[in-house]
C-alpha positions as CSV (number, residue, x, y, z in Angstrom):
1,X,0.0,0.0,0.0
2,X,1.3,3.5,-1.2
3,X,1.8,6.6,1.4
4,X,-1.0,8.0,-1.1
5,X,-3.5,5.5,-0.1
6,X,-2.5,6.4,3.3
7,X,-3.0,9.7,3.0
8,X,-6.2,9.8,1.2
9,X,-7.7,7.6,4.4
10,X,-6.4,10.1,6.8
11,X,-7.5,13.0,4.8
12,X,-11.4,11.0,5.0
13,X,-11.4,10.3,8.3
14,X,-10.2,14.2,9.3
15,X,-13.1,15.2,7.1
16,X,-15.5,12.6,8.8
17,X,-14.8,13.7,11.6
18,X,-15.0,17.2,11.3
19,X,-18.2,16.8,9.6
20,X,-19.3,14.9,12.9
21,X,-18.4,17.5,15.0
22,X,-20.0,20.4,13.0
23,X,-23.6,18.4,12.5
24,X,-23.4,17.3,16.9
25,X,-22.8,21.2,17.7
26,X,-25.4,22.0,15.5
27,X,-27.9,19.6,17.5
28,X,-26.4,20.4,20.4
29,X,-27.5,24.1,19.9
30,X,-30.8,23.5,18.7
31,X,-31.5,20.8,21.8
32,X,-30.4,24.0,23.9
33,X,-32.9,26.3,22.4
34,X,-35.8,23.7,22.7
35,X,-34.7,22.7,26.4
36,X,-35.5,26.7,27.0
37,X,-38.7,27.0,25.1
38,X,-39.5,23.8,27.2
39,X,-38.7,25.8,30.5
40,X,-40.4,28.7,29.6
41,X,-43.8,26.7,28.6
42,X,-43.3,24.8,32.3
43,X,-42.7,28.2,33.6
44,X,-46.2,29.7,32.2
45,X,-48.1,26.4,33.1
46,X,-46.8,26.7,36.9
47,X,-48.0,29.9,37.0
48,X,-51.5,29.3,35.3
49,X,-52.3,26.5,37.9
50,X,-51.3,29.4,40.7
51,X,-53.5,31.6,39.1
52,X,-56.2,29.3,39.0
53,X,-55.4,27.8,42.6
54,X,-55.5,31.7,43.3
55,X,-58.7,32.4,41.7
56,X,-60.7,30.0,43.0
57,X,-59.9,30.8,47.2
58,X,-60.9,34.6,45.3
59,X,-64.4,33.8,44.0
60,X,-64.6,31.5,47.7
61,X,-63.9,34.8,49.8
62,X,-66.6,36.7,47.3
63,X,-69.2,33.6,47.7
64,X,-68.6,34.3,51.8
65,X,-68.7,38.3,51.8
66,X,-71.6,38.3,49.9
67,X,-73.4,35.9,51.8
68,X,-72.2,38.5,55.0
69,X,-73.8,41.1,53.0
70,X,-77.0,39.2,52.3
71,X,-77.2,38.5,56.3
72,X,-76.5,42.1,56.7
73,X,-79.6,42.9,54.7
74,X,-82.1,40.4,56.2
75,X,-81.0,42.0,59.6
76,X,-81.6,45.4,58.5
77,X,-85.0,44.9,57.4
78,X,-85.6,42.8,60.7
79,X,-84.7,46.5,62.0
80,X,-86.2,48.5,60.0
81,X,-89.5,46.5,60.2
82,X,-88.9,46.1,64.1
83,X,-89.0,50.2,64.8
């Protein structure tokens, strides 16, 4: 086997293996960017379920003031019919 043949293989495998390098960094960098679109959609549907959580014990403190209010009315004509 010539140094020719020898040199044409190493010359292919540099080239292989460059070309394998450039196409992982390219999927490494696109992995990266969907990894933080990922995060950021976990991030909004952590904070959605909070809101919800939140606006439920909202509407429960509404359902109890305006059953106070309600009471306060009854009593008020009790009152007012009372005098």
């Amino acid at each position: 086997m010539s140094d020719e043949f020898w040199i044409g293989l190493l010359i292919q495998l540099v080239v292989y293996g460059v070309s394998i390098g450039v196409i992982y960094g390219v999927m490494r960098t696109r992995l990266d960017y969907i990894e933080k679109k990922l995060d950021k959609h976990n991030n909004v549907a952590e904070r959605v379920y909070k809101l919800e959580a939140d606006s439920s014990k909202i509407l429960e403190k509404i359902s109890v003031e305006n059953n106070r209010i309600k009471d306060l009315e009854e009593w008020q004509t009790y009152e007012q019919r009372k005098e």
